[in-house]
DRENTORKOL-3810 file (N, C-alpha, C; in nm, 4 decimals):
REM DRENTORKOL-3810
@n.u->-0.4363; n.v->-1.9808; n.w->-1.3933; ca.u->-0.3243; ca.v->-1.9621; ca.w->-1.3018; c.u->-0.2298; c.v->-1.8595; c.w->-1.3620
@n.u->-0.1645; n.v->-1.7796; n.w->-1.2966; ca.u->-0.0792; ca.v->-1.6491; ca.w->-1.3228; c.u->0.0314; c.v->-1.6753; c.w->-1.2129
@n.u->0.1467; n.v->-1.6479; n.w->-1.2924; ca.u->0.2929; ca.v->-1.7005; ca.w->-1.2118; c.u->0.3574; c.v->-1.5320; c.w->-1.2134
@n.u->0.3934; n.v->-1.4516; n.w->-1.1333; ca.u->0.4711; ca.v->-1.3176; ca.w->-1.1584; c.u->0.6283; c.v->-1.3551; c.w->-1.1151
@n.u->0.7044; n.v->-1.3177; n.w->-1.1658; ca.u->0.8113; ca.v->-1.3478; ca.w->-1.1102; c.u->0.8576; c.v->-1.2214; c.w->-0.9999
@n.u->0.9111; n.v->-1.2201; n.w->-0.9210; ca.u->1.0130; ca.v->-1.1142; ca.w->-0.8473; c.u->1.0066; c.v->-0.9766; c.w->-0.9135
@n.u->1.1210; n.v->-0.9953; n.w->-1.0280; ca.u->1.1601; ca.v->-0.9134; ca.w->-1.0975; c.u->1.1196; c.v->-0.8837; c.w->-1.2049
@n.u->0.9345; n.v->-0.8731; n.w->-1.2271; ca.u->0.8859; ca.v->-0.8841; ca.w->-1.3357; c.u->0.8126; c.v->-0.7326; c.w->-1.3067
@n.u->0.8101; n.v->-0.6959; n.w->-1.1822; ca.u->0.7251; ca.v->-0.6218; ca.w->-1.1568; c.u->0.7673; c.v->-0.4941; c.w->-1.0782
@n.u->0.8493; n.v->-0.4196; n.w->-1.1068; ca.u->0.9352; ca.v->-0.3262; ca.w->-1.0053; c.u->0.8364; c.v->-0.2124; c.w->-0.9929
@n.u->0.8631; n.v->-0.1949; n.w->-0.8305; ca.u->0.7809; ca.v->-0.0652; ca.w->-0.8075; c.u->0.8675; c.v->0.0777; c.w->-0.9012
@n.u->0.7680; n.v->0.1357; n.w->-0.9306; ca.u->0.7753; ca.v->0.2780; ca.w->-0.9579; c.u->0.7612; c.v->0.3926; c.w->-0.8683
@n.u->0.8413; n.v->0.4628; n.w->-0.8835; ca.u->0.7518; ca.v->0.6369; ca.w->-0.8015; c.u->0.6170; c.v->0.6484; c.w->-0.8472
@n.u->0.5926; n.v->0.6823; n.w->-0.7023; ca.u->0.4047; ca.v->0.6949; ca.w->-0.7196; c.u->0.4196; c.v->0.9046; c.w->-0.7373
@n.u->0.3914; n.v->0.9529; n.w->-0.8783; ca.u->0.3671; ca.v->1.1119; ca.w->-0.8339; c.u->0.2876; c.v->1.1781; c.w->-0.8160
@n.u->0.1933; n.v->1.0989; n.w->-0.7549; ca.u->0.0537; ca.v->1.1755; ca.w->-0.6987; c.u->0.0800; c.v->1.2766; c.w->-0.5683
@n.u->0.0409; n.v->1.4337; n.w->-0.5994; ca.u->0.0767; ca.v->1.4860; ca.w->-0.4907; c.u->0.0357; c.v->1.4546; c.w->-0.3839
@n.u->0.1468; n.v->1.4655; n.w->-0.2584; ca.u->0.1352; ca.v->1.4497; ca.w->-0.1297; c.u->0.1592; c.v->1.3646; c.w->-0.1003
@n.u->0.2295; n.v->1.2507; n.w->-0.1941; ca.u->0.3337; ca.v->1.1620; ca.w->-0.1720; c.u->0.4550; c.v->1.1810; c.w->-0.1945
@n.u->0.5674; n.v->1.1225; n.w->-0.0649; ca.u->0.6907; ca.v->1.1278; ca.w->-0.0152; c.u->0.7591; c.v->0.9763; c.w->-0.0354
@n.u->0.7858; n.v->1.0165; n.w->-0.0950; ca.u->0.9208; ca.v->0.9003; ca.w->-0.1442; c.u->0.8543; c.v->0.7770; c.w->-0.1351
@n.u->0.7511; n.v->0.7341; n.w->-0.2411; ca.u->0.6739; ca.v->0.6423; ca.w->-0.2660; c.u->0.6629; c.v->0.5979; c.w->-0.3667
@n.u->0.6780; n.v->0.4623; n.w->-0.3065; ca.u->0.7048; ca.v->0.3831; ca.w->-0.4816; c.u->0.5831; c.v->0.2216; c.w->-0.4786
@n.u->0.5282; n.v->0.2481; n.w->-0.6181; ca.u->0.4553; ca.v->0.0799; ca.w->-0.6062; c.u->0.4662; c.v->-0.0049; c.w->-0.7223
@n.u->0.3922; n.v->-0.1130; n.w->-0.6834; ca.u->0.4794; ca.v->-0.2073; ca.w->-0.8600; c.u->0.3377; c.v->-0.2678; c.w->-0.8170
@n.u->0.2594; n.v->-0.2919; n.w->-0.9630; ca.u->0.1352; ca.v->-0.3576; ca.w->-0.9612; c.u->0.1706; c.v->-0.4636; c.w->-0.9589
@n.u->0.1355; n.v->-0.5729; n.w->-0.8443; ca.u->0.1802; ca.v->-0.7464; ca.w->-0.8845; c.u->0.1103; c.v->-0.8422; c.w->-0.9641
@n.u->-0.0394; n.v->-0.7907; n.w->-0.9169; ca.u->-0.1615; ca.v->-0.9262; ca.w->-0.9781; c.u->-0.2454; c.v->-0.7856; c.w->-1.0216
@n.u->-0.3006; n.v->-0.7652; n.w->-1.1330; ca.u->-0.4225; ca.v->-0.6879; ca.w->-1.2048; c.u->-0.5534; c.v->-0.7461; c.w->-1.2393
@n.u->-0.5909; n.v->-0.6676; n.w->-1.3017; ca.u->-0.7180; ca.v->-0.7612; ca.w->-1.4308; c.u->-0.6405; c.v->-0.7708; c.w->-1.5057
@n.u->-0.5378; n.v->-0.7245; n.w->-1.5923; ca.u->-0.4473; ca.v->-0.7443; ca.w->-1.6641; c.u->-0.3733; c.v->-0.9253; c.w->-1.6849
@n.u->-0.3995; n.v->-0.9773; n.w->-1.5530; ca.u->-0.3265; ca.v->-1.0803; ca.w->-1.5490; c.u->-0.4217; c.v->-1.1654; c.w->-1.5305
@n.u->-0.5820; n.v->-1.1282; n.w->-1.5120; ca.u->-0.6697; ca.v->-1.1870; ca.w->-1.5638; c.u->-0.7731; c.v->-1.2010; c.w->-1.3723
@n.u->-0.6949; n.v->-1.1518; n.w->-1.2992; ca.u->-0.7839; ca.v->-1.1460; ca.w->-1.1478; c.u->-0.9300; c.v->-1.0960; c.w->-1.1950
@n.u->-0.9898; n.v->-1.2209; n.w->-1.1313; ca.u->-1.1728; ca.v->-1.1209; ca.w->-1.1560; c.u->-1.1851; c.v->-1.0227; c.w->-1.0025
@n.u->-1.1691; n.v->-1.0028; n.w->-0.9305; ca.u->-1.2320; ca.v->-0.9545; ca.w->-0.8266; c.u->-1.1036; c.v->-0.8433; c.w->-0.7613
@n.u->-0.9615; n.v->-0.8579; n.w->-0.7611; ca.u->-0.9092; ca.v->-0.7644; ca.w->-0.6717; c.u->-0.7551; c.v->-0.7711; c.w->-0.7095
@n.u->-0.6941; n.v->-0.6935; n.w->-0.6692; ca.u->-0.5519; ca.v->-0.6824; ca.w->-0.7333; c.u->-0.4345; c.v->-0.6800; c.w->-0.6270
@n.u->-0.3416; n.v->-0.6980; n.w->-0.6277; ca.u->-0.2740; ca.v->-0.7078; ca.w->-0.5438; c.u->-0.1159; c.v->-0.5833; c.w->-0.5475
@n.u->-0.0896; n.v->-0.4935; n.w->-0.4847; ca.u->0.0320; ca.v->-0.3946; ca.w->-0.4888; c.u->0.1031; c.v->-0.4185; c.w->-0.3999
@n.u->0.2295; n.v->-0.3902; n.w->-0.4366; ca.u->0.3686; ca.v->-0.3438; ca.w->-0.3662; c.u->0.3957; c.v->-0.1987; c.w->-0.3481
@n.u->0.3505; n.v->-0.1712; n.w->-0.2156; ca.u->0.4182; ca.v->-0.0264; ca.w->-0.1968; c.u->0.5501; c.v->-0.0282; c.w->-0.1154
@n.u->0.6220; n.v->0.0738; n.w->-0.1383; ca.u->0.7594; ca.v->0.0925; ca.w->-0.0593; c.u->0.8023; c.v->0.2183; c.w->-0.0101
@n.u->0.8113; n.v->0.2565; n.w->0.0626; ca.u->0.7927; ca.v->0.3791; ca.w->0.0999; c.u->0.9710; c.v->0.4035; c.w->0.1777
@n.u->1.0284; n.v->0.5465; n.w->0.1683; ca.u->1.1685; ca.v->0.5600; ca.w->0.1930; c.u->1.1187; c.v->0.5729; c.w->0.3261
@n.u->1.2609; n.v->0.6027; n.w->0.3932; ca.u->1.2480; ca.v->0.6656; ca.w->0.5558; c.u->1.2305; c.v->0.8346; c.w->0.5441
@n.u->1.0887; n.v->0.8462; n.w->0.6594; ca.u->1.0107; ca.v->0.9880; ca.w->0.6443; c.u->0.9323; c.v->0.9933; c.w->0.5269
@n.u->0.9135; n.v->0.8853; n.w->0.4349; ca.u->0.7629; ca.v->0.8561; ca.w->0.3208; c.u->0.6761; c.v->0.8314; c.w->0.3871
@n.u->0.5940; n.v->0.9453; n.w->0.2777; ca.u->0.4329; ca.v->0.9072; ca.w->0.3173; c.u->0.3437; c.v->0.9110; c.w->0.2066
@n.u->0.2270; n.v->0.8251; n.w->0.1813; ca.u->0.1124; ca.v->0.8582; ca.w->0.1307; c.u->0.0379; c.v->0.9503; c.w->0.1316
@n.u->-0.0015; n.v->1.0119; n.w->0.0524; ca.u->-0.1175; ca.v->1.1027; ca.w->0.0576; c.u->-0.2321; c.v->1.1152; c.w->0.1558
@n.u->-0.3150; n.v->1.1914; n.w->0.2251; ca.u->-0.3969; ca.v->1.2072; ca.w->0.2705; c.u->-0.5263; c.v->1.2032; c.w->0.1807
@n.u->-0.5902; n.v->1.0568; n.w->0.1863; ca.u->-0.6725; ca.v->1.0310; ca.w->0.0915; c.u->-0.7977; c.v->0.9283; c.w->0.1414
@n.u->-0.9006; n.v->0.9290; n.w->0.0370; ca.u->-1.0101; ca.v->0.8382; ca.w->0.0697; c.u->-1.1107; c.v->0.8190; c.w->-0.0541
@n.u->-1.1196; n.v->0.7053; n.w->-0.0684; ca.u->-1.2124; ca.v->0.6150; ca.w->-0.1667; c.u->-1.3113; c.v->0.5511; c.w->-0.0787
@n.u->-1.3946; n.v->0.4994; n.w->-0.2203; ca.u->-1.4886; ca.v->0.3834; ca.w->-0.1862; c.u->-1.4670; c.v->0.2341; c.w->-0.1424
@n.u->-1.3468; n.v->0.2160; n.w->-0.1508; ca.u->-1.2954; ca.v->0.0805; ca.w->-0.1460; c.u->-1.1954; c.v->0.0199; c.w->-0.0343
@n.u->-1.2185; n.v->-0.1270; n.w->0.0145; ca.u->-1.1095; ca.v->-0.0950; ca.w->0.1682; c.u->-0.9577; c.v->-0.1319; c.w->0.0703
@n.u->-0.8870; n.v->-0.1778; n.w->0.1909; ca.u->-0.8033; ca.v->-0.1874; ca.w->0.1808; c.u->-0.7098; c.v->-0.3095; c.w->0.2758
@n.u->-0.6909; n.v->-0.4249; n.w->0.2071; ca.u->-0.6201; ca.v->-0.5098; ca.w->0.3163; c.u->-0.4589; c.v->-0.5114; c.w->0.2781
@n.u->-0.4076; n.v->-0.4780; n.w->0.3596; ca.u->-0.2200; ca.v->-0.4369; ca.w->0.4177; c.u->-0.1876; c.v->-0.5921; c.w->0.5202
@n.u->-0.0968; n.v->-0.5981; n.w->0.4706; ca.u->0.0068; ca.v->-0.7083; ca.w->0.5182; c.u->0.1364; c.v->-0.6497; c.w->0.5131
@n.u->0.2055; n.v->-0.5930; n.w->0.6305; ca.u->0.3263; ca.v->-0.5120; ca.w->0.6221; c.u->0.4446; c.v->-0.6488; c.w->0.6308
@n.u->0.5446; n.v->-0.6388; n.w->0.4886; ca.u->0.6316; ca.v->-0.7033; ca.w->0.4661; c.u->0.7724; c.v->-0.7058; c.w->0.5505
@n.u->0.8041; n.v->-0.5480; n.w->0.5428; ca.u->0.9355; ca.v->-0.4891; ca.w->0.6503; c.u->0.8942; c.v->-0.3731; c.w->0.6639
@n.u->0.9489; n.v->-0.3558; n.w->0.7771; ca.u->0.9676; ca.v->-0.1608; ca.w->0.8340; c.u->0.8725; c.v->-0.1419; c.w->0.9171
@n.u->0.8497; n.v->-0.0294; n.w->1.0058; ca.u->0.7649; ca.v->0.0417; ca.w->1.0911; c.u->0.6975; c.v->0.1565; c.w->1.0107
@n.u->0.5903; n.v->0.1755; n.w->1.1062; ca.u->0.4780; ca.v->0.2880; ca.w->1.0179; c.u->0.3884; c.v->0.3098; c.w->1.0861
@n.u->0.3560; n.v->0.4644; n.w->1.0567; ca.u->0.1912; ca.v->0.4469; ca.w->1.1251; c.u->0.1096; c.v->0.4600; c.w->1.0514
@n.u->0.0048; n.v->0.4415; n.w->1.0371; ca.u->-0.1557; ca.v->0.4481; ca.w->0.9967; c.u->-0.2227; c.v->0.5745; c.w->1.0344
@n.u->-0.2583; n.v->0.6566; n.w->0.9953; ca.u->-0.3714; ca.v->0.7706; ca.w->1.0353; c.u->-0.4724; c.v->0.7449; c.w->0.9618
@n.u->-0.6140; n.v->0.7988; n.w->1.0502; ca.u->-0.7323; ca.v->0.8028; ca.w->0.9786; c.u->-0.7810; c.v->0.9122; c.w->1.1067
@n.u->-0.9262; n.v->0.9543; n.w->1.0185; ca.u->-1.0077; ca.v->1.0767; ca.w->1.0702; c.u->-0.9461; c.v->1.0623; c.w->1.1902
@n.u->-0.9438; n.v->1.0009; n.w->1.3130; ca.u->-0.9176; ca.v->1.0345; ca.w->1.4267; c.u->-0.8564; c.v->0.9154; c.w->1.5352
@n.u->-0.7991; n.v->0.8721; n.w->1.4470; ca.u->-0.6969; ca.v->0.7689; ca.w->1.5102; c.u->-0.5864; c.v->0.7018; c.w->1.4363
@n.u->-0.4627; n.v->0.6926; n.w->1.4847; ca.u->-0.3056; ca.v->0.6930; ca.w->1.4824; c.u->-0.2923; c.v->0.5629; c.w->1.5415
@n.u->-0.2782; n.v->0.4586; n.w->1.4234; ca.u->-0.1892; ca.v->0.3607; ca.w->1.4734; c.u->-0.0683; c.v->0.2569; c.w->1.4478
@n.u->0.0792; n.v->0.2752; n.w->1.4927; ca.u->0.1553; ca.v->0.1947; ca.w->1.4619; c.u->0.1867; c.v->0.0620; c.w->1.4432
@n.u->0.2517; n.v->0.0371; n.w->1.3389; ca.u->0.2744; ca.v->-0.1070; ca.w->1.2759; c.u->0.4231; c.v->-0.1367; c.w->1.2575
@n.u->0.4373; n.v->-0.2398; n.w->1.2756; ca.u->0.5671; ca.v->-0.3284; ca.w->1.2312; c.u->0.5418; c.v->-0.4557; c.w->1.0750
@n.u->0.6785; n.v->-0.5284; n.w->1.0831; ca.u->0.6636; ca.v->-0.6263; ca.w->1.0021; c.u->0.5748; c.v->-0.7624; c.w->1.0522
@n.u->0.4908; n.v->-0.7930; n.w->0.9642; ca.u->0.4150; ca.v->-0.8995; ca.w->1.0147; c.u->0.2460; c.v->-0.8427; c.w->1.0147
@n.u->0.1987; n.v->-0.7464; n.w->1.0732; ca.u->0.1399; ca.v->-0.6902; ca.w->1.0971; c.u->0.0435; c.v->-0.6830; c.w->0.9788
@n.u->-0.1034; n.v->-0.6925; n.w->1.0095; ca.u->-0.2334; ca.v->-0.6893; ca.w->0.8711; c.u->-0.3092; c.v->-0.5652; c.w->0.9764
@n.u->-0.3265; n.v->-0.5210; n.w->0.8096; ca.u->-0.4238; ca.v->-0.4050; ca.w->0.8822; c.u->-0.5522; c.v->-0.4081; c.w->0.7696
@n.u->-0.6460; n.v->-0.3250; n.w->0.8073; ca.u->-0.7486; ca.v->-0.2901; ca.w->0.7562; c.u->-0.8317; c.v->-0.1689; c.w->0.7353
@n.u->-0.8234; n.v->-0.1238; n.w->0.6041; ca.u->-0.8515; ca.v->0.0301; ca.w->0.6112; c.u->-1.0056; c.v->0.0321; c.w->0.5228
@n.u->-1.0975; n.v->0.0567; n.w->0.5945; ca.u->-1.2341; ca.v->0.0838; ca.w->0.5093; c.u->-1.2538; c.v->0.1669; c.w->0.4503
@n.u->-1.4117; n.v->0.1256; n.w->0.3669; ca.u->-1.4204; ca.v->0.2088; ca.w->0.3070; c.u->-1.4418; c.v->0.3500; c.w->0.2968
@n.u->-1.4287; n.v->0.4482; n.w->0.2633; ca.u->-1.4859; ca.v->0.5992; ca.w->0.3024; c.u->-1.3980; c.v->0.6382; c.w->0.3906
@n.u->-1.2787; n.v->0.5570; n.w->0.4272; ca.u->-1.2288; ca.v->0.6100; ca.w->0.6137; c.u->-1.1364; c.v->0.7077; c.w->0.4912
@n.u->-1.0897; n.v->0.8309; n.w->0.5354; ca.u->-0.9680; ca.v->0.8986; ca.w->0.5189; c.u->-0.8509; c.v->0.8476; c.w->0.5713
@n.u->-0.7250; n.v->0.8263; n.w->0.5242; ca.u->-0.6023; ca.v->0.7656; ca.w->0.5489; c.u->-0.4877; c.v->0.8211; c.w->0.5351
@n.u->-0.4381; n.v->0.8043; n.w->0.6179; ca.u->-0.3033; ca.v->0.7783; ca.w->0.4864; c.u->-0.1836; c.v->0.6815; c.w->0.5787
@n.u->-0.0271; n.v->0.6293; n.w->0.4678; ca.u->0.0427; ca.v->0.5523; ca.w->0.5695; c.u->0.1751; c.v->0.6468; c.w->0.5881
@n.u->0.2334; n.v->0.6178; n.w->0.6794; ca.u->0.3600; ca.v->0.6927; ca.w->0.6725; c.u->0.5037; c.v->0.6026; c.w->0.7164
@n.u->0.6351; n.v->0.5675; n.w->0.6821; ca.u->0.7052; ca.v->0.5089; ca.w->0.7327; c.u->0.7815; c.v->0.6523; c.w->0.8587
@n.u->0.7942; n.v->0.5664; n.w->1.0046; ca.u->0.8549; ca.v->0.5711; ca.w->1.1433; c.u->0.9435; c.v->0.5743; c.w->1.1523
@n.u->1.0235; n.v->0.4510; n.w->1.0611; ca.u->1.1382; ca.v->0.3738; ca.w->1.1087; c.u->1.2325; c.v->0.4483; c.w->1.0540
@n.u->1.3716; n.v->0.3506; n.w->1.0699; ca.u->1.5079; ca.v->0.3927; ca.w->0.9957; c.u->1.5901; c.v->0.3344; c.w->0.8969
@n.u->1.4362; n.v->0.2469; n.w->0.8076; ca.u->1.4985; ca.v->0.1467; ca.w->0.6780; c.u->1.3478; c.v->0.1805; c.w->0.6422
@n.u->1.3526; n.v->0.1536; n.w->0.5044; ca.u->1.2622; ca.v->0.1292; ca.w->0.4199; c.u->1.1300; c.v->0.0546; c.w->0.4992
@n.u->0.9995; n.v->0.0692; n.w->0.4281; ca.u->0.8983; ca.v->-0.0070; ca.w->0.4674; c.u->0.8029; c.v->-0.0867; c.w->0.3350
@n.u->0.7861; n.v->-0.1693; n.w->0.3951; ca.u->0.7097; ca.v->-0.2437; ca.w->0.2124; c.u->0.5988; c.v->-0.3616; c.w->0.2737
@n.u->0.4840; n.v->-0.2930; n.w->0.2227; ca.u->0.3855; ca.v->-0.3584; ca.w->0.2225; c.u->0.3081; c.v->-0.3891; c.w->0.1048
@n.u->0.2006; n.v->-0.5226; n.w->0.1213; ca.u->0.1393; ca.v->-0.5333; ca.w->0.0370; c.u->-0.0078; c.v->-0.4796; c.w->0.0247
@n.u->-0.0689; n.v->-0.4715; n.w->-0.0652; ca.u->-0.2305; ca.v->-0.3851; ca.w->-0.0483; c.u->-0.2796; c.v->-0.4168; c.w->-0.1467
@n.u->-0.3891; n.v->-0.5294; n.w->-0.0741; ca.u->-0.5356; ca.v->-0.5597; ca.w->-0.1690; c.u->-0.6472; c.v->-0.4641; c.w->-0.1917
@n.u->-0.6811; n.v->-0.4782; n.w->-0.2939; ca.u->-0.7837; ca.v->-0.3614; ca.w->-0.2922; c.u->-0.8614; c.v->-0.4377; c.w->-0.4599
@n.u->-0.9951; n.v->-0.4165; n.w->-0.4575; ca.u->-1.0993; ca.v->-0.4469; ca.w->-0.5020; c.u->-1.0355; c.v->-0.4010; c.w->-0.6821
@n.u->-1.0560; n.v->-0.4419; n.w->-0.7794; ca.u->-1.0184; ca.v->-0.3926; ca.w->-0.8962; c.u->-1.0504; c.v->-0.2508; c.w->-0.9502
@n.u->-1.2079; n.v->-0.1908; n.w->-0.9179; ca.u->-1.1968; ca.v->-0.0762; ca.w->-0.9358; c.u->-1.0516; c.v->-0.0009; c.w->-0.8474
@n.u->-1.0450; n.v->-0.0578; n.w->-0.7326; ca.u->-0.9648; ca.v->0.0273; ca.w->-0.6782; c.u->-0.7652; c.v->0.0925; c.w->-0.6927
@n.u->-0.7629; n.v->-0.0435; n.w->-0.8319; ca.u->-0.6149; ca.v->-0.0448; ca.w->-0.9029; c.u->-0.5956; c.v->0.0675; c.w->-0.9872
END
């Protein structure tokens, strides 16, 4: 069992180019002893975006607060709080915040993929 607290784990600026005012804080790793998948905090400002990117690995999103859309190869779709999404593998992506506050989601992804 692994306990993180809140404030144990603050997102950072992500400076991978072609990210806009993006920040993540690793919550659960292999580090903390997960065999199979890890768990992140991304946060993204108003007009942040992720990179235009794609791996081998999906991706499960549980949007915490804020609006956003989703792009991939050829489809655009918006999200709110509450909202799970699912991004496969190989798809090209990226997320972007809409809104006019911050957006923060969480994102599972397979351990290679931390």
């Amino acid at each position: 069992m692994k306990h993180v607290a809140s404030n144990e784990r603050i997102p950072q600026a992500v400076s991978i180019e072609g990210a806009e005012m993006v920040s993540k804080a690793s919550l659960i790793t292999a580090s903390d002893g997960a065999p199979t998948a890890s768990m992140r905090l991304f946060e993204l400002g108003v007009g942040g975006r992720t990179p235009w990117h794609t791996h081998d690995w999906e991706h499960v999103i549980y949007v915490i607060e804020g609006v956003g859309v989703l792009k991939t190869d050829g489809l655009s779709t918006e999200f709110r709080t509450g909202d799970s999404l699912l991004v496969d593998p190989n798809e090209q992506h990226n997320f972007a915040n809409t809104g006019e506050g911050r957006l923060r989601f969480l994102c599972i992804v397979p351990l290679k993929g931390d």
